[in-house]
C-alpha positions as CSV (number, residue, x, y, z in Angstrom):
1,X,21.3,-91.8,43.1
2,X,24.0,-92.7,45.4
3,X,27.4,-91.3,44.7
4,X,29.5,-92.1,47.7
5,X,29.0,-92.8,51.1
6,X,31.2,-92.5,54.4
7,X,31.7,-92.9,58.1
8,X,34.5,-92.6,61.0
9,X,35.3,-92.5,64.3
10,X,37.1,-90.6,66.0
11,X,38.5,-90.9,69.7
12,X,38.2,-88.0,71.7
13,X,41.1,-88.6,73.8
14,X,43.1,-88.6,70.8
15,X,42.0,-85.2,70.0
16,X,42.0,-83.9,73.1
17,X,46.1,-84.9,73.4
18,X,46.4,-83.4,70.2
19,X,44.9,-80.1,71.6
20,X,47.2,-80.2,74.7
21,X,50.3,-80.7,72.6
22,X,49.6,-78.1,69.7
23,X,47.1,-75.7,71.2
24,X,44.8,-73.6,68.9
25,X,47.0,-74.4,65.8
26,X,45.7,-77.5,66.1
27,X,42.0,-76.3,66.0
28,X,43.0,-73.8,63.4
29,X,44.3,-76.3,61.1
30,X,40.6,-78.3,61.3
31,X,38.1,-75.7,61.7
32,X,36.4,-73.0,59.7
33,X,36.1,-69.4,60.7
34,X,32.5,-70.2,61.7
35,X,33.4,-73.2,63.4
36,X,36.5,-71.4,65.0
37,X,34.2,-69.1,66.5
38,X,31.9,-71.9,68.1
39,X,34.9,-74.0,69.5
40,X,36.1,-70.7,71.1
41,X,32.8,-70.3,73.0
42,X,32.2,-73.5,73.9
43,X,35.7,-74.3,74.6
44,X,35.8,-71.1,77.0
45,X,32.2,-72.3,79.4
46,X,32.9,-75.7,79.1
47,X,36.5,-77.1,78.4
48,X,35.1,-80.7,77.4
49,X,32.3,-79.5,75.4
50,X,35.0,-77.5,73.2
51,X,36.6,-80.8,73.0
52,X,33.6,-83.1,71.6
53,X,32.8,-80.3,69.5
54,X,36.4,-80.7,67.6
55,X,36.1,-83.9,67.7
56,X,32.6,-84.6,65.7
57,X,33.6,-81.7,63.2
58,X,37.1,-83.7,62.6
59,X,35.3,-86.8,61.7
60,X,32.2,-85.3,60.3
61,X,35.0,-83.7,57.7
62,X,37.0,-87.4,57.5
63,X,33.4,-89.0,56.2
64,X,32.7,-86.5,54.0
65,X,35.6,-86.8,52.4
66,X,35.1,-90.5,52.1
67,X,31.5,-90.1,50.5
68,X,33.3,-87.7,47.8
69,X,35.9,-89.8,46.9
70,X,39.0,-87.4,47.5
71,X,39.9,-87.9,50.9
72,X,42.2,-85.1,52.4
73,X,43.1,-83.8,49.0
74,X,42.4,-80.9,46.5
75,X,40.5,-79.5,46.3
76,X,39.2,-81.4,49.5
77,X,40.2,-79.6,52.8
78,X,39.4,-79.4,56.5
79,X,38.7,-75.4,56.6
80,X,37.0,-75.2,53.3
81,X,34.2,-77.9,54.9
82,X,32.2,-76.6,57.5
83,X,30.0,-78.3,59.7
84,X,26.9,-76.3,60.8
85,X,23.4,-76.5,61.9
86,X,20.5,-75.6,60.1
87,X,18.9,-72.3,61.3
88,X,16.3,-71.8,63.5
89,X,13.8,-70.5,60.7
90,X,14.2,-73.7,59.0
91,X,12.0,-76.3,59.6
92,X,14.4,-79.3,60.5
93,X,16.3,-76.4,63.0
94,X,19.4,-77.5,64.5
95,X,20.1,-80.6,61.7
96,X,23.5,-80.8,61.2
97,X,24.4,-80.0,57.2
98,X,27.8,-79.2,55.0
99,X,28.9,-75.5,54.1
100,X,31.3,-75.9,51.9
101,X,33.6,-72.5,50.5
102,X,36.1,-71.9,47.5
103,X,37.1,-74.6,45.6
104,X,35.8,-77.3,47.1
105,X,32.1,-75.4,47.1
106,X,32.7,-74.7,43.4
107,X,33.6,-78.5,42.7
108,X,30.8,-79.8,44.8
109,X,28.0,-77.5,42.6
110,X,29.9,-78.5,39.1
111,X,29.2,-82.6,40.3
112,X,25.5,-81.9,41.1
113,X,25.7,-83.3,44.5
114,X,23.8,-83.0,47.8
115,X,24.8,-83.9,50.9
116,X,23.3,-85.5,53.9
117,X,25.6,-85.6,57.8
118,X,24.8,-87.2,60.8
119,X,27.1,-86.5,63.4
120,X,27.3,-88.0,67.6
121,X,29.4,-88.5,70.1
122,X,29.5,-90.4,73.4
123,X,31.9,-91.1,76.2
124,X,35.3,-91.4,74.4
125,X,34.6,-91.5,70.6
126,X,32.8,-89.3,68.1
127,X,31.3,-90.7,65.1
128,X,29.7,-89.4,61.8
129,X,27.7,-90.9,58.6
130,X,27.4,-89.1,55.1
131,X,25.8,-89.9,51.7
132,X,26.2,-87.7,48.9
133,X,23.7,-88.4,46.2
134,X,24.0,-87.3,42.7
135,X,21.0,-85.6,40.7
136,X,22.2,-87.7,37.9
């Protein structure tokens, strides 16, 4: 069953300004350590790759926490939701899914929800879809 579903948009340039005005704090205060780690790289052979890759985790985070119901709030935050890909091992490889960590992960298990992301970007905007479903 369907226990909440959510979506945003984000506009790259906005994150982009927000990069060249607060620097890495700004990154920081979004991404996990794993995520942080990615950004870095990307961010380091390809400026504007770092930059879409902030941008679809910012708004991959803002629709989960739509599909949960919290938005930005306890125990709901940006570095305790981490967007990754599924391994290379697995057989959908390179799907985008949710890690989640602490609290939130804790919370998340005690609901009995699963999670599905779809995350894209083009041009000037980033956008992402999620449904979390209830085994209820």
């Amino acid at each position: 069953m369907i226990y909440g579903i959510g979506t945003d948009i984000c506009d790259i340039r906005r994150i982009r300004a927000s990069l060249e005005r607060h620097g890495e704090r700004f990154a920081q205060k979004i991404l996990s350590d794993g995520e942080l780690a990615v950004w870095r790289s990307r961010g380091t052979r390809w400026p504007e790759r770092g930059v879409r890759y902030l941008a679809t985790r910012f708004s991959a985070k803002e629709a989960f926490s739509k599909a949960i119901g919290l938005g930005m709030r306890m125990p709901m935050t940006w570095r305790l939701c981490e967007i990754a890909k599924l391994p290379a091992e697995h057989p959908n490889a390179g799907k985008p899914c949710i890690v989640l960590h602490g609290v939130l992960k804790n919370w998340f298990e005690a609901q009995h929800l699963r999670v599905h992301v779809s995350v894209t970007d083009e041009t000037d905007y980033a956008a992402s879809f999620c449904v979390v479903e209830s085994a209820a």
